[in-house]
C-alpha positions in Angstrom: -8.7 20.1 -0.1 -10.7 17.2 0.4 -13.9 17.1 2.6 -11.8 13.7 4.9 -8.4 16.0 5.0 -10.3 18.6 5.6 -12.0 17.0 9.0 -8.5 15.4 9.9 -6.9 18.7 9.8 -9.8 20.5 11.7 -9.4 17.3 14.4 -5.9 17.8 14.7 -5.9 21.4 15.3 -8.4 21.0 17.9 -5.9 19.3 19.7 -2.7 22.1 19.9 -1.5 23.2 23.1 -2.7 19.6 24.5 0.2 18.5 26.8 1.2 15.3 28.9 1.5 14.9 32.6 4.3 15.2 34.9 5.8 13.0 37.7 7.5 14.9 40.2 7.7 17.7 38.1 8.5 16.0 34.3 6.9 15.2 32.0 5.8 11.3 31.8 4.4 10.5 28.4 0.7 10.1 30.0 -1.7 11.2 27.6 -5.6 10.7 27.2 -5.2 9.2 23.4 -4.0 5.4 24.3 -6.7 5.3 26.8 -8.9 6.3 23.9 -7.4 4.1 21.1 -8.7 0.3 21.3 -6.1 -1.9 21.0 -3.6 1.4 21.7 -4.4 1.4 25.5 -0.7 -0.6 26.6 0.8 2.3 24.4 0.3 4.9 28.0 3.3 6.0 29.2 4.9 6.1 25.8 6.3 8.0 23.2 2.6 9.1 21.3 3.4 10.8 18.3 1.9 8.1 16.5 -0.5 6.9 19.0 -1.9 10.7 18.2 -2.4 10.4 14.3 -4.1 7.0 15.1 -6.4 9.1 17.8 -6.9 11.9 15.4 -8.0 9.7 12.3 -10.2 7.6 14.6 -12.1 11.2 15.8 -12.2 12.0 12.4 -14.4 9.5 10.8 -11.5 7.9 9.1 -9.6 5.4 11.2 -9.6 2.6 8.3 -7.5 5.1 6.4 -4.1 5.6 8.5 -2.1 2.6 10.5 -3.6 2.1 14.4 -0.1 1.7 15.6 2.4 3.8 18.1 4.8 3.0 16.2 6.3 5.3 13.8 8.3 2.4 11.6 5.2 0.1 11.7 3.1 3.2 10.3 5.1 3.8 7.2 5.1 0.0 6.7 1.7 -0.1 6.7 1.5 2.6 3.8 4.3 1.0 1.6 2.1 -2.2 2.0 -0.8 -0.3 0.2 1.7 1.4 -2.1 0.5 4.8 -0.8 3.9 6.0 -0.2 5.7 9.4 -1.3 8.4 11.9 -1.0 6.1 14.9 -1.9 4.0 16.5 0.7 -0.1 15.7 0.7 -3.2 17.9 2.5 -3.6 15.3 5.6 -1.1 12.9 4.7 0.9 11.8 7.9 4.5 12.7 7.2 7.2 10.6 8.6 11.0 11.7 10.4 14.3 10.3 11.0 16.2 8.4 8.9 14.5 5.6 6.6 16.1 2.9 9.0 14.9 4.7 11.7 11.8 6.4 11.8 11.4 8.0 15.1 8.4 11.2 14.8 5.5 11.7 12.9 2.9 14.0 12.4 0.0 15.4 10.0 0.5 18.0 7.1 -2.0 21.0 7.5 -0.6 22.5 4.3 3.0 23.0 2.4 4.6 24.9 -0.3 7.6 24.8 -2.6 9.9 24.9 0.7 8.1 23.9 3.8 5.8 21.9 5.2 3.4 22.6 8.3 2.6 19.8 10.4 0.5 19.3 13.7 2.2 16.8 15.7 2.0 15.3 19.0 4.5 14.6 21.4 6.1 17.6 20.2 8.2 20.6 21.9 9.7 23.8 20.3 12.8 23.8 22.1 14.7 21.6 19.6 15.4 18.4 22.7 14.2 15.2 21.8 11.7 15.4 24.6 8.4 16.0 23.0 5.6 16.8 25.8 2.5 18.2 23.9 0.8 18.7 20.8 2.3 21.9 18.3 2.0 23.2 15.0 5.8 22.9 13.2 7.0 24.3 10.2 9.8 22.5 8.5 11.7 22.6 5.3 10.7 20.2 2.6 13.9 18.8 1.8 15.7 18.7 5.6 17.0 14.9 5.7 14.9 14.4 8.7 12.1 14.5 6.6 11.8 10.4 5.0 8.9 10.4 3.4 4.6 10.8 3.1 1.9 8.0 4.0 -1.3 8.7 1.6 -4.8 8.2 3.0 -6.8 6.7 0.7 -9.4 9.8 0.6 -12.7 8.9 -1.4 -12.2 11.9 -2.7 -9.0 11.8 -3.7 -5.2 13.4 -2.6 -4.2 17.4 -2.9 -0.5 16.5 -3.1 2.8 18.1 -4.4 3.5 14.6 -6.2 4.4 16.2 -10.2 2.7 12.5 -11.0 -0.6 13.8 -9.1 -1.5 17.0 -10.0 -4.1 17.9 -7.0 -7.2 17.0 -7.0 -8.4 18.4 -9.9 -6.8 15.7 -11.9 -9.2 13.7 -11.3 -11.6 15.6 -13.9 -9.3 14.0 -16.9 -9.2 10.2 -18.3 -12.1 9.1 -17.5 -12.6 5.6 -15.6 -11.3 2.0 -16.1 -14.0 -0.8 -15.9 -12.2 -3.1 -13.0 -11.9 -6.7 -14.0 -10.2 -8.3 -11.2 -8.3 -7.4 -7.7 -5.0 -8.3 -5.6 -5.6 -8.1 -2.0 -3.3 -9.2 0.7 -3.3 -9.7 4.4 -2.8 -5.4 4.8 -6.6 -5.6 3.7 -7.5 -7.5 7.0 -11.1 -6.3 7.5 -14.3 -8.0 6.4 -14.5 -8.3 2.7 -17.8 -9.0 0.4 -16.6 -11.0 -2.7 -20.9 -11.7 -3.6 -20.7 -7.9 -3.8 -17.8 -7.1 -5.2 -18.7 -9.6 -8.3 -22.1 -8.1 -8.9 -20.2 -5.2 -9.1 -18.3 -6.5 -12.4 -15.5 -8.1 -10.5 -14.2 -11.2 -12.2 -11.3 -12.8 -10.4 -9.2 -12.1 -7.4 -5.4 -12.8 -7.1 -4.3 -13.0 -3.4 -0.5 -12.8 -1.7 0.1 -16.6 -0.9 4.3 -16.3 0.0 7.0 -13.7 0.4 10.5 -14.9 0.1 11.2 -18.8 1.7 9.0 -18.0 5.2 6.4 -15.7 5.2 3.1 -17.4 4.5 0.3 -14.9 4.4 -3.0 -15.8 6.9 -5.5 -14.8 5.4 -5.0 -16.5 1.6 -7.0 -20.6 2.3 -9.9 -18.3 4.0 -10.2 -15.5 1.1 -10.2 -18.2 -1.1 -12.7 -20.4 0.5 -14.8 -16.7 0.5 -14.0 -16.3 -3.3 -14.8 -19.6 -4.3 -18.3 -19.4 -2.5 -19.2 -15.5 -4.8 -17.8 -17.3 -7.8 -14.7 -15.3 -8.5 -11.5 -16.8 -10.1 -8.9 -17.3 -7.7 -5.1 -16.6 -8.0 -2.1 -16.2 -5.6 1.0 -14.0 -6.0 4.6 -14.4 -5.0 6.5 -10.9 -3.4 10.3 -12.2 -5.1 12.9 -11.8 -2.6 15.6 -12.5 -4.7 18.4 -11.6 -2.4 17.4 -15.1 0.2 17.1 -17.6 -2.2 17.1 -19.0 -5.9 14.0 -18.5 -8.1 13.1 -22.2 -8.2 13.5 -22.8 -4.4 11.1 -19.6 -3.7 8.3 -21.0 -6.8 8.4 -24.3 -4.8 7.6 -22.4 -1.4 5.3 -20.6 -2.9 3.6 -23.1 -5.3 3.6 -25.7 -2.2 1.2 -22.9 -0.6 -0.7 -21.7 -3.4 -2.0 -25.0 -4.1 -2.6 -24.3 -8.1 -5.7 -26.1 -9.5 -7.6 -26.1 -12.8 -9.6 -22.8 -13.6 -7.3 -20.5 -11.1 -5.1 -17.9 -12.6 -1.7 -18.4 -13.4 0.9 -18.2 -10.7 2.0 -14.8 -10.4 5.3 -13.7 -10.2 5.7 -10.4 -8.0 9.2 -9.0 -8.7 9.0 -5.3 -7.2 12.5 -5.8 -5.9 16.1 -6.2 -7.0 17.3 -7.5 -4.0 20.4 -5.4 -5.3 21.3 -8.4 -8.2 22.8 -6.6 -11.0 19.9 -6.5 -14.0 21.5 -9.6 -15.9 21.4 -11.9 -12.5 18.1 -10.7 -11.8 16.9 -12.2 -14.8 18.0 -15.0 -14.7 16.6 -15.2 -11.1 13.3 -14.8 -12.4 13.9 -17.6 -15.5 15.2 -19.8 -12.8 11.3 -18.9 -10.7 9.2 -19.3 -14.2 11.4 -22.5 -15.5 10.4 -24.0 -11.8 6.6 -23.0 -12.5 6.3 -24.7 -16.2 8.0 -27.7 -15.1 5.3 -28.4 -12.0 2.4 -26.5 -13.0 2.7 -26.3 -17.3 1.9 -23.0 -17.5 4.0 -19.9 -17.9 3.7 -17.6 -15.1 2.1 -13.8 -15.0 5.1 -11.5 -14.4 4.4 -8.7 -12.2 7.0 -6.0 -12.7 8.6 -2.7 -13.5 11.8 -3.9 -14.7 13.4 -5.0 -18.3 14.1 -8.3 -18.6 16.2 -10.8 -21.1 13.2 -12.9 -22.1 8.8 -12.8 -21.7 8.8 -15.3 -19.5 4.8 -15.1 -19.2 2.0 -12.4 -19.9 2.8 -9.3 -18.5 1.0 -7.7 -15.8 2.1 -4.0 -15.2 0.9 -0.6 -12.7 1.2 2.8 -13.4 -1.6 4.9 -11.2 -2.5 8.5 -12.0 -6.1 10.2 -11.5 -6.0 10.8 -15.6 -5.7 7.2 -15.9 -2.1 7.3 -18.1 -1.3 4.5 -20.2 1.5 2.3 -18.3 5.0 1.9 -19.6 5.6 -1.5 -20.8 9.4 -3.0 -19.5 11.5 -4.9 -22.4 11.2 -6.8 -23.8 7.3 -7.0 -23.7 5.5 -5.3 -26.0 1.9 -5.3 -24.6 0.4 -5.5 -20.8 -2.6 -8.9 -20.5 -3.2 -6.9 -17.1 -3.1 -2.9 -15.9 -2.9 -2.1 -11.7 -4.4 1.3 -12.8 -5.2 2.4 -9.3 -4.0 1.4 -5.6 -6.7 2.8 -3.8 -5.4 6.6 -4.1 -5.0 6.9 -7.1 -6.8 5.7 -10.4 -10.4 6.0 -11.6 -11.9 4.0 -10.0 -10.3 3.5 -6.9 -12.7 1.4 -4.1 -14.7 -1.6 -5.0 -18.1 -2.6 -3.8 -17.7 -4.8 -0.8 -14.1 -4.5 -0.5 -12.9 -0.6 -0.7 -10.2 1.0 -1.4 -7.6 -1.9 -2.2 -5.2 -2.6 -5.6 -7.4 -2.3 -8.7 -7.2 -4.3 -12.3 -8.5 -4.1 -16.2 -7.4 -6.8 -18.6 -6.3 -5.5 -21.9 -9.4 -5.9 -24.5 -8.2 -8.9 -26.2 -10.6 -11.6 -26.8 -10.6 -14.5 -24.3 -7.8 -13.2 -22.6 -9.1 -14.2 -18.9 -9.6 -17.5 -20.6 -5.8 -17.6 -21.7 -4.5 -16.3 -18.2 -6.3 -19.7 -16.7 -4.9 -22.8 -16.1 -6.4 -24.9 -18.1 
C-alpha cells in the first residue's frame, strides 16, 4: 500500500462510529465535515457521503487528489475527466454506487479481494434503509450492480489496484521511464500552473482543450496560452468530438473559431474518444467531414486523437495506452505508427507528474527526426 492510501485509510477509520444529529428525535444530516470543508459549508444539512471523502482527503494531506464536491455524480465526473476511472477495486480509491445514471453513495476502499470490497463510508447505516446517519465500515461484493465503478487518486506513489492492466504497485519496478515531450491540460487542471518550470524540466509544447461539441468553450484555454507563450512552449488546442450533436465540419468551425490557429502552434487536434453511437463506417466519415473542414481553413491535416479504426489517416496519429511498465500502445487502422504517445494520465505511466504542473496527461513524440517540426503549422 502506498504511504497517501495509507494516511487516507488511517483518516477514514478514525472517523467510524461518527454519527449525525437528530431533530426531535431523527436524524437531520448535520454533520461537522461541511463546516470543515471550504467551499463545502452550504452542503450542512445534506446527504454527506461525499462531502465525507472530500473531508477525509483534505485531513489527509491530499485534497488535490479526490473531487471537493457533495456530490456523488459530480465526483465520478471529476475522475473520468482525468481518465482515472475503473471497474476494479484500488487501496484508497473512492468507490462509487447506484446506477451509472445515477450515482447516489460513495465511499473509500480499505482493502478488497477476489469477491468483496470493504469500504468506510459516511452517511451510512447497517440496517439496509436508505437513511444513512453515521460513518461504518461495509463489506460488499465486487460485482453487486450497485457497485458502478472506482475514482483513482493520482498517488505519487502510485495505485495498489485489482485492475489486470495494473499489476499493484510493484509494477512500477518494470519499463523504465519515458522522457515527456509535451502535455494536454484542460480546465479539470484548474489550479496554478508553472509553464517556466515545467519547460526547464524538458517540456516542449502544451496542447490545451479549446471546444467540446457546438457550446462548451473551455475558460481557462486564451489564459494558459497567454502563460505558455510567456515560458516559451508551443501552443496547441484539442477538440472533445461529439459526433452525436453535429457534423464534423460544423464542430471544426466552432472549434477552430476558438482555437484561433496561428503559425508555429501545433496542428489542430482532433479528440475522438466517443462514438456518439454512429456505426464505425459513419463515424468515419464524421471525422473526414472534421479534418476536410480543417485543410480547407487552416492547410494542414489535423492530429487524430483516438482509439478507434478508421477508413483513411486523416493526419498524424496521436494514441494512449498507460501502464506502470510503460507498454507499447496499440496503433488503430489503418495507421501504422503513433507521431505522439499519452503514456501516462497522472496514475499511471513513468513518469507521471511534471515540474510545475503535477500530476496531469503526459506525452513523448516518437523519435523521428524533426517530427515536432512536422506537427507545426508552418
Amino acid at each position: 500500500m502506498s504511504s497517501s492510501a495509507r494516511t487516507v485509510i488511517k483518516t477514514a477509520r478514525k472517523e467510524l462510529g461518527y454519527a449525525e444529529g437528530k431533530t426531535n428525535g431523527r436524524w437531520n444530516n448535520d454533520t461537522k465535515y461541511a463546516d470543515e470543508v471550504p467551499g463545502l459549508e452550504w452542503a450542512d444539512f445534506q446527504p454527506w457521503c461525499a462531502t465525507f471523502v472530500s473531508w477525509v482527503a483534505m485531513k489527509a494531506g491530499v485534497a488535490d487528489l479526490y473531487p471537493r464536491t457533495a456530490s456523488c455524480d459530480q465526483g465520478a465526473m471529476w475522475f473520468k475527466a482525468r481518465k482515472q476511472w475503473s471497474e476494479y477495486p484500488a487501496l484508497g480509491a473512492q468507490v462509487f454506487y447506484g446506477t451509472s445514471r445515477d450515482l447516489t453513495h460513495t465511499g473509500v476502499v480499505v482493502s478488497y479481494d477476489d469477491t468483496y470490497i470493504e469500504t468506510i463510508e459516511g452517511n451510512s447505516n447497517n440496517d439496509g434503509s436508505r437513511e444513512g446517519h453515521s460513518v461504518l465500515r461495509q463489506k460488499r461484493p465486487r460485482r453487486d450492480a450497485f457497485v458502478v465503478g472506482y475514482g483513482y487518486p493520482a498517488f505519487p506513489e502510485g495505485v495498489v489496484s485489482a485492475d489486470p492492466s495494473f499489476h499493484a504497485l510493484a509494477a512500477s519496478n518494470g519499463g523504465g521511464t519515458l522522457r515527456i515531450d509535451g502535455v494536454d491540460l484542460s480546465h479539470w487542471q484548474d489550479g496554478q500552473l508553472d509553464f517556466s518550470k515545467a519547460k526547464r524540466a524538458g517540456v516542449k509544447f502544451v496542447v490545451h482543450k479549446a471546444t467540446e461539441g457546438t457550446m462548451f468553450e473551455d475558460k481557462l484555454y486564451a489564459e494558459r496560452r497567454r502563460q505558455a507563450a510567456a515560458a516559451g512552449l508551443i501552443w496547441g488546442g484539442y477538440h472533445f468530438a461529439r459526433p452525436e450533436m453535429s457534423s464534423g465540419a460544423k464542430q471544426a468551425q466552432f472549434f477552430l473559431s476558438r482555437m484561433m490557429p496561428s503559425s508555429g502552434d501545433l496542428r489542430p487536434v482532433l479528440d475522438l474518444e466517443k462514438t456518439g453511437d454512429l456505426a464505425p463506417a459513419m463515424l468515419g466519415a464524421w471525422a473526414k467531414d472534421f479534418a476536410d473542414e480543417v485543410v480547407a481553413r487552416v492547410g494542414v491535416k489535423p492530429i487524430i486523437y483516438t482509439p478507434f479504426n478508421l477508413p483513411a489517416r486523416l493526419g498524424p496519429l496521436w494514441v494512449a495506452r498507460y501502464s506502470n511498465a510503460n507498454r507499447p500502445p496499440n496503433i488503430p487502422e489503418p495507421w501504422k505508427r503513433y507521431a505522439i504517445w499519452q503514456f501516462s494520465n497522472g496514475t499511471f505511466g513513468r513518469p507521471n507528474v511534471v515540474p510545475g504542473i503535477g500530476h496531469c496527461d503526459l506525452n513523448t513524440l516518437a523519435s523521428r527526426e524533426g517530427l515536432l517540426d512536422r506537427l507545426r503549422i508552418a
